[in-house]
C-alpha positions as CSV (number, residue, x, y, z in Angstrom):
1,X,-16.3,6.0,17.2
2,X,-14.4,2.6,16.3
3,X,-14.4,2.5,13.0
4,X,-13.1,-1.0,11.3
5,X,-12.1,-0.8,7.3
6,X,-12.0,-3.8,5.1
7,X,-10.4,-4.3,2.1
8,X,-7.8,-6.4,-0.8
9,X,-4.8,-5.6,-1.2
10,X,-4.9,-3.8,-4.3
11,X,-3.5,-0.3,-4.3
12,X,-6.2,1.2,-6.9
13,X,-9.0,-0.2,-3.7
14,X,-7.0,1.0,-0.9
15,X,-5.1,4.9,-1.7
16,X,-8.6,6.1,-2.5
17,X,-10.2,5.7,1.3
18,X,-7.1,7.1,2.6
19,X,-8.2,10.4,3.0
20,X,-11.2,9.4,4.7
21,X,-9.5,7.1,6.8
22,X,-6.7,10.5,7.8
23,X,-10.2,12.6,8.6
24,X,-11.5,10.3,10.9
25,X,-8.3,9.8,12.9
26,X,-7.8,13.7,13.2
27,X,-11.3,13.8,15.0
28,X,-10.3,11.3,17.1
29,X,-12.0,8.2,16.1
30,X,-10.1,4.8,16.1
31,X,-9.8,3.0,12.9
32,X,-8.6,-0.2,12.4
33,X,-8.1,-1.0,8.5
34,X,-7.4,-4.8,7.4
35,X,-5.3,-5.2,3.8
36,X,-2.2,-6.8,2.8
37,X,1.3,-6.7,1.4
38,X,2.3,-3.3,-0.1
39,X,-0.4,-1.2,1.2
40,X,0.4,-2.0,4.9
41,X,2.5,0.8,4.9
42,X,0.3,3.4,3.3
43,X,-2.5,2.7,5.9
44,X,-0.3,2.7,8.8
45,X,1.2,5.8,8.0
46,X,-2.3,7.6,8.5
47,X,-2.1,6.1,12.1
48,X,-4.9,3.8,11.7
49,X,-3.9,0.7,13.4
50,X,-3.5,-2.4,10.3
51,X,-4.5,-5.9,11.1
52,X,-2.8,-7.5,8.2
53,X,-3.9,-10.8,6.5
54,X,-2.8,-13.3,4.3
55,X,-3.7,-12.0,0.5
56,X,-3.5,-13.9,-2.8
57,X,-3.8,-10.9,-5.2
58,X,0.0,-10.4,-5.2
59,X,0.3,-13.8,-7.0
60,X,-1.9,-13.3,-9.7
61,X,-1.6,-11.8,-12.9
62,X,-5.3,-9.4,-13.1
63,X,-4.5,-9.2,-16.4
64,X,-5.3,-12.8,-17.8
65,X,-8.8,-12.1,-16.5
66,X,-10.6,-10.9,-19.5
67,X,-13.3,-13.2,-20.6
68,X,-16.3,-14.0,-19.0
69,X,-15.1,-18.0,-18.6
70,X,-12.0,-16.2,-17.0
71,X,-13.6,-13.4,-15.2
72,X,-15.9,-16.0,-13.3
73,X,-13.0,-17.0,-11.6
74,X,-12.6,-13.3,-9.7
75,X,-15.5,-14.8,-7.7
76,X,-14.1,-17.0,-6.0
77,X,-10.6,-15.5,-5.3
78,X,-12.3,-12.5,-3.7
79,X,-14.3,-15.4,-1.6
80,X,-10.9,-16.2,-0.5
81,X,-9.5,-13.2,0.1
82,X,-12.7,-12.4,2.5
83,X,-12.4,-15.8,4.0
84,X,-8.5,-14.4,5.1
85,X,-9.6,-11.4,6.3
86,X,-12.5,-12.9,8.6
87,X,-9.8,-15.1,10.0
88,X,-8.0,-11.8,10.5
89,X,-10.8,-10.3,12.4
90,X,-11.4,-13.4,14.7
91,X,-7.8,-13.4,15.9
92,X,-6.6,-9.8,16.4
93,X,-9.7,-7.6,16.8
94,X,-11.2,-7.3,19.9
95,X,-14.6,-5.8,21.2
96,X,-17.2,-4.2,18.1
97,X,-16.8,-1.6,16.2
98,X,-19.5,1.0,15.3
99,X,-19.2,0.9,12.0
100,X,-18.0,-1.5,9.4
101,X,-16.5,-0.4,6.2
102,X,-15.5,-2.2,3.1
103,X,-14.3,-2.2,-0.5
104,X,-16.5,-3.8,-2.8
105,X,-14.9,-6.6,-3.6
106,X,-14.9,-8.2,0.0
107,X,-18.5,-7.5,0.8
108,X,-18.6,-10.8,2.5
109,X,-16.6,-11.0,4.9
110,X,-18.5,-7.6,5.6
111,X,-21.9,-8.4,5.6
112,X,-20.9,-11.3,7.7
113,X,-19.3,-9.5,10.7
114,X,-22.1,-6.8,10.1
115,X,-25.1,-8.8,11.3
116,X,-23.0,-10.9,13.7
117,X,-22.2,-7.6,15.7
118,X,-25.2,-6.2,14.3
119,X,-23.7,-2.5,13.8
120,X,-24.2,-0.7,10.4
121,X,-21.9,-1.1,7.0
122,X,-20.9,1.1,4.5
123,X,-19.7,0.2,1.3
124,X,-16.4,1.8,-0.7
125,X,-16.7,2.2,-4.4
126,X,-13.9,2.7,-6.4
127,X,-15.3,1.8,-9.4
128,X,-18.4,3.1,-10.7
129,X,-22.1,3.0,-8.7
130,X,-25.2,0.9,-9.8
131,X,-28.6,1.2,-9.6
132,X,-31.5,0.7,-11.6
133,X,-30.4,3.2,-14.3
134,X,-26.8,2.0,-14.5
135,X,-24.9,-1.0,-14.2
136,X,-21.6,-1.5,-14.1
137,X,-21.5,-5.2,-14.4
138,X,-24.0,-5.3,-17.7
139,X,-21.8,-2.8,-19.2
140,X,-18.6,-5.2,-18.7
141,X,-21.0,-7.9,-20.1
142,X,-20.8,-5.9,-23.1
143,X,-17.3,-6.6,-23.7
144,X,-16.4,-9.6,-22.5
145,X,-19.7,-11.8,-23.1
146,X,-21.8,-13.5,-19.9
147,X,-20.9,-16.9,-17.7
148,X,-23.4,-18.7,-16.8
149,X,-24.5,-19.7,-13.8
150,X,-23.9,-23.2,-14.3
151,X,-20.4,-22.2,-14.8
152,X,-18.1,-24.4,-12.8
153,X,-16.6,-21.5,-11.1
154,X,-19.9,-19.5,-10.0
155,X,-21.2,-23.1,-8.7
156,X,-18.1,-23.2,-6.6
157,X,-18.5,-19.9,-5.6
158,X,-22.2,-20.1,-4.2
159,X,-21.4,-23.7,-2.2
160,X,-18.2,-22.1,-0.5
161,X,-20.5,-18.7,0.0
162,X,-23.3,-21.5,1.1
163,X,-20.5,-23.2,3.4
164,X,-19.1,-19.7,4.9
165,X,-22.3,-18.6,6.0
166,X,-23.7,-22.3,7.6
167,X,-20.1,-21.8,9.4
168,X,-21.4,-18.3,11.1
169,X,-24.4,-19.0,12.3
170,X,-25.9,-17.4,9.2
171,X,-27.5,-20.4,7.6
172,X,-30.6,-18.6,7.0
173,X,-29.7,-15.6,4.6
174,X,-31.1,-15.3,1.4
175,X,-28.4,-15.8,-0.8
176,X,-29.8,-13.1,-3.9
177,X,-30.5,-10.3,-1.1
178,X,-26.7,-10.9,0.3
179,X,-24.9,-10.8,-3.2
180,X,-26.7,-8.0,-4.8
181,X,-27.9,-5.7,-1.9
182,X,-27.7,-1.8,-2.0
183,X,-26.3,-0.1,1.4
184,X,-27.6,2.3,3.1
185,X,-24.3,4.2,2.8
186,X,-22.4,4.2,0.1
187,X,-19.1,6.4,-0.5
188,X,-18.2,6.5,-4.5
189,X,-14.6,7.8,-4.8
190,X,-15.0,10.5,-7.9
191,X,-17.8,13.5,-8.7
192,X,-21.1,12.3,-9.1
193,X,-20.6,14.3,-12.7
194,X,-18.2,11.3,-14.0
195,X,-20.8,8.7,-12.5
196,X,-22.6,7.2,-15.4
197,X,-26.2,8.5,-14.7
198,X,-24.9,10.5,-11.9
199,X,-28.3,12.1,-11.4
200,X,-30.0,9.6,-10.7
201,X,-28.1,7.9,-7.7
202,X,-30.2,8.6,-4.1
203,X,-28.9,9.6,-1.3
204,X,-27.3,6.3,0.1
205,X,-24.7,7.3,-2.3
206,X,-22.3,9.9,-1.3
207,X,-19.9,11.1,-4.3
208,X,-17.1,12.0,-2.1
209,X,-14.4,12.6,-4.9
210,X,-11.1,10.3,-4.9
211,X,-8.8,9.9,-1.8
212,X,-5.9,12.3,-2.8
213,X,-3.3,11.2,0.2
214,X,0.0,12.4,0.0
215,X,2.8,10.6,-0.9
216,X,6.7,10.8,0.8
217,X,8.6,9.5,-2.3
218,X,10.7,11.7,-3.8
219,X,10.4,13.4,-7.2
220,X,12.8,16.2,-8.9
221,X,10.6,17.1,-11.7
222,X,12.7,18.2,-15.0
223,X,13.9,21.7,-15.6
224,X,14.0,22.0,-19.4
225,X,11.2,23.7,-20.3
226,X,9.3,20.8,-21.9
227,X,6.1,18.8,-21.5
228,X,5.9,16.2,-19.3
229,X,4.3,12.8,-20.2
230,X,3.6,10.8,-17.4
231,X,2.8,6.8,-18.6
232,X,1.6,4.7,-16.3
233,X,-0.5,1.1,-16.3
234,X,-1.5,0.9,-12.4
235,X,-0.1,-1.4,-10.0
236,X,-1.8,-4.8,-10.6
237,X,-2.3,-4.8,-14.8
238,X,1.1,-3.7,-16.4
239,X,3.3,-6.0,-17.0
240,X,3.4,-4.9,-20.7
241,X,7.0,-4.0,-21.7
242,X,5.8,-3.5,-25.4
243,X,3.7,-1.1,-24.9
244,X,6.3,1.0,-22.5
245,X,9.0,0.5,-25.3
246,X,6.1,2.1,-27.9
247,X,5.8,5.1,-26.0
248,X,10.0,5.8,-25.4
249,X,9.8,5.2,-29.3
250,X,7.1,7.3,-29.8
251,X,9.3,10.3,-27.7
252,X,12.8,9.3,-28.3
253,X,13.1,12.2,-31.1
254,X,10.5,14.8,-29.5
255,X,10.7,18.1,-27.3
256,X,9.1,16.1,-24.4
257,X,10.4,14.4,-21.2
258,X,8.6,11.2,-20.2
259,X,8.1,9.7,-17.3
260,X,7.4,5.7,-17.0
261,X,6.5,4.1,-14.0
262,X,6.5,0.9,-14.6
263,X,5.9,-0.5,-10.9
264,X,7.0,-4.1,-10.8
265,X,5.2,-5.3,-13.8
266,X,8.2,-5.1,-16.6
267,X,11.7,-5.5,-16.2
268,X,13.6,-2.6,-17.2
269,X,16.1,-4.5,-19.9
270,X,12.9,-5.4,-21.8
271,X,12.5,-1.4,-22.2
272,X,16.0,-1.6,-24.5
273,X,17.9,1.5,-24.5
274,X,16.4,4.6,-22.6
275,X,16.9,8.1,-24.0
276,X,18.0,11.1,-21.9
277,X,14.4,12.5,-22.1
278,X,13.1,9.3,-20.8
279,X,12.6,8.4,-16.6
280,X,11.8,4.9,-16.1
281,X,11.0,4.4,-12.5
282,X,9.0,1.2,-10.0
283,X,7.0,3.6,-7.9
284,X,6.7,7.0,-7.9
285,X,4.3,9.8,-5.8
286,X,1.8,10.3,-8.6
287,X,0.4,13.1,-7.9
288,X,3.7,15.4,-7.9
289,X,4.6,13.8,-10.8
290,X,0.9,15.0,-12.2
291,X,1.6,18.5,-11.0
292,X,4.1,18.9,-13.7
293,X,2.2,16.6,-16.2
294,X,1.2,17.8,-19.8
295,X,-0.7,14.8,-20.9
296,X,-1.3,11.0,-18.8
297,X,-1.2,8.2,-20.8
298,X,-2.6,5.2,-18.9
299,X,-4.9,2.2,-19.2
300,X,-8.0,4.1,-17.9
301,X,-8.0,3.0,-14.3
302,X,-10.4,4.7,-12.1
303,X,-7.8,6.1,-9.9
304,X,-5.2,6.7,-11.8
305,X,-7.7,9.1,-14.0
306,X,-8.7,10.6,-11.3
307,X,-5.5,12.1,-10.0
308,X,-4.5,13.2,-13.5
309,X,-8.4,15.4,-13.7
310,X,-7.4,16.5,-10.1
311,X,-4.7,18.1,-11.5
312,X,-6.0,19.4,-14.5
313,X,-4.2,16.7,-16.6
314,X,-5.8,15.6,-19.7
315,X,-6.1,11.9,-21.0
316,X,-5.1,9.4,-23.6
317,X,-6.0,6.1,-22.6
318,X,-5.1,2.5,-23.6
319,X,-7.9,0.2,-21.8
320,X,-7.3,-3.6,-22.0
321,X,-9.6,-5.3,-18.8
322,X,-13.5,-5.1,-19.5
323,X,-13.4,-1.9,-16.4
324,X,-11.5,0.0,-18.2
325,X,-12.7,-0.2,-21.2
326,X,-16.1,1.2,-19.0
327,X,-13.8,3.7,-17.8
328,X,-12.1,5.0,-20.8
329,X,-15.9,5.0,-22.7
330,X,-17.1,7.9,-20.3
331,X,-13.6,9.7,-20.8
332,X,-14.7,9.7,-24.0
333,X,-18.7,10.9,-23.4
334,X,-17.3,13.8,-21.6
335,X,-14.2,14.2,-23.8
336,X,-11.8,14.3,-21.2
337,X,-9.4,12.7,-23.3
338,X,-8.4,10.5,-26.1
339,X,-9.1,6.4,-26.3
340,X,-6.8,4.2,-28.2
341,X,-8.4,0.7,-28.8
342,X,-5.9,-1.2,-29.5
343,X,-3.9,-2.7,-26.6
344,X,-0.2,-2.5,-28.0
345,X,-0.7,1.0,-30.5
346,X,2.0,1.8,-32.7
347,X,4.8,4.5,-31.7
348,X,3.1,7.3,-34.6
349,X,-0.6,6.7,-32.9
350,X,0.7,7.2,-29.3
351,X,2.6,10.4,-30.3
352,X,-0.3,11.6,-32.7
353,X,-3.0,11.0,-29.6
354,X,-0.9,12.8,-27.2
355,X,0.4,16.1,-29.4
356,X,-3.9,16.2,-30.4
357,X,-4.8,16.5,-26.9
358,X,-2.1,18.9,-25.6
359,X,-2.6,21.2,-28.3
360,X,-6.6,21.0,-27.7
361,X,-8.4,23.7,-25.8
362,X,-11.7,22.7,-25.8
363,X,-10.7,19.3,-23.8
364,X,-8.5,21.1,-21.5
365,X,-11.6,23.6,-20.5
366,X,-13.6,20.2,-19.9
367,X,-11.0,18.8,-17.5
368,X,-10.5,22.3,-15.7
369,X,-14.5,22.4,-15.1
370,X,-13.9,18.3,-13.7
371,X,-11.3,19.2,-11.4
372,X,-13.6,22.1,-10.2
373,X,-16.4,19.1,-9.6
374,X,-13.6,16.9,-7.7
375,X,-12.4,19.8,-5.4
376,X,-16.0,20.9,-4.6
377,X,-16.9,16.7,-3.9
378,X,-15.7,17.1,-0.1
379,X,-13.1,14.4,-0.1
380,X,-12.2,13.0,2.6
381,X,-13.9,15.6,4.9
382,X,-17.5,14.3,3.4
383,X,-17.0,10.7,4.1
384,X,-16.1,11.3,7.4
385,X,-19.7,13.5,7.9
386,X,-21.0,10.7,6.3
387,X,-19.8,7.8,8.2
388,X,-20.6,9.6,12.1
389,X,-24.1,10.3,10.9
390,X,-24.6,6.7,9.3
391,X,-22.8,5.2,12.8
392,X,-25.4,7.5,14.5
């Protein structure tokens, strides 16, 4: 089976297919996965073969886009970033695969190449499903208000989605049934138990846990006896030394080690002086680093969450974008966790959120029974199964 994978070049999008995309290559199928910049070398090291593009997400700051007005924007830089990728495919794929997949965000370079070959898609969720019962995009609208369609940047974004598809031969699409259509397969990347209506997804969706791929950096995890906090803001929405110099302020004086990893968000003088129980690193192979972890303190993104539950970790969150602040208000329904709602907390709430959920049992039983739900998900073993019998 041929197997082509699309996606940005976002880390959150890419590490969780990885798994699926390691299962399909031990059974011998050939996968050819197009993203960009630092990924490349995640995906390559599964043995998939990477067509790389030209990506703009490196360039921009994801965390200016809060607002509807600013939000409405994403649109068409994800337009973009699937108009790169389908100049990608045109030059350095040849033949037809047998099965397109893609992460949500460049559905249209997908559905594109999907009814020009005419083979089946499957689409890669990272965030949470929606369906009738749940949506993910109302409950954003909740927080950060509605654009509408009149908005300069949606109008821009239909013509150049008008343009794209006059340009393909696909002229004749209705343009409602292109944006907003439900596969046939979906993979979501956690348990159908943190799903948001979980029940009441069909069986397009498949709720194949997240893509826990191992990672070859090296970690020496402490020796001292103490717990381990492990702060991190993801890859693409960090670059907020304040917060990072909260939380050594928030430790400097306690019987805990902390680990930063600040990625390339913050530059490390901005962090002032580091105590000895303080690491401050760029990258670092989360989920060793969550195999000695107490407590994670992050800004409730999908992924990150869910190699903290995967581990048993519990959660103190600090959402700031309009997703996590979805995220971190089902860590809260199923009290996984703490949530902090206030972007930049001071020192005594950090420490006092943390030091509450160590010490508390009854969230720690909660997160053991979710890491059972993740391990009994199938991982990347169950997308596989799902993706031969939707090629089939």
């Amino acid at each position: 089976m041929r197997v082509l994978h699309l996606n940005n070049s976002g880390f959150g999008h890419v590490i969780p297919s990885l798994s699926v995309v390691e299962e399909l290559i031990r059974r011998g199928h050939e996968v050819t996965y197009v993203t960009a910049a630092g990924p490349v070398a995640k995906v390559a090291a599964t043995g998939a073969k990477v067509l790389p593009y030209e990506s703009r997400l490196p360039g921009i700051d994801l965390s200016t886009y809060n607002t509807a007005d600013e939000t409405a924007a994403l649109t068409g830089i994800y337009l973009t970033e699937s108009e790169e990728i389908l100049r990608a495919v045109d030059n350095g794929y040849e033949g037809v695969p047998d099965v397109i997949c893609y992460d949500l965000t460049v559905y249209h370079a997908a559905r594109v190449l999907g009814r020009q070959w005419d083979v089946p898609v499957a689409q890669c969720l990272p965030v949470f499903a929606s369906n009738g019962h749940f949506s993910l995009l109302e409950k954003m609208v909740e927080k950060m208000g509605r654009a509408e369609l009149s908005h300069p940047e949606l109008r821009s974004f239909f013509r150049r989605l008008t343009t794209l598809l006059d340009e393909r031969g696909q002229a004749d699409t209705d343009l409602e049934d292109f944006i907003g259509r439900t596969e046939d397969l979906n993979l979501v990347y956690f348990p159908r138990s943190f799903q948001f209506a979980g029940d009441t997804f069909d069986n397009r969706f498949v709720f194949v846990g997240p893509g826990l791929a191992a990672d070859p950096t090296e970690w020496v995890p402490p020796d001292n006896g103490n717990p381990l906090l492990f702060v991190s803001l993801g890859t693409c929405v960090n670059r907020r030394p304040g917060f990072f110099r909260a939380c050594v302020d928030a430790f400097h004086d306690q019987p805990w080690h902390v680990v930063l990893a600040v990625h390339e968000g913050v530059d490390r003088a901005e962090l002032g002086p580091i105590p000895s129980n303080v690491e401050v690193h760029g990258w670092l192979p989360n989920l060793d680093v969550l195999a000695h972890t107490s407590v994670f303190l992050s800004h409730a993104g999908l992924g990150s969450m869910m190699g903290a539950l995967s581990r048993g970790v519990p959660l103190v969150v600090v959402p700031s974008s309009p997703e996590d602040w979805v995220n971190a208000r089902r860590v809260a329904e199923l009290g996984l966790g703490r949530v902090i709602r206030d972007e930049l907390p001071a020192p005594s709430r950090l420490r006092a959120a943390v030091l509450d959920v160590h010490r508390d049992r009854m969230t720690r039983q909660r997160v053991a029974r979710m890491r059972t739900d993740i391990e009994e998900s199938g991982g990347g073993v169950a997308g596989a199964d799902a993706l031969e019998a939707h090629a089939r």
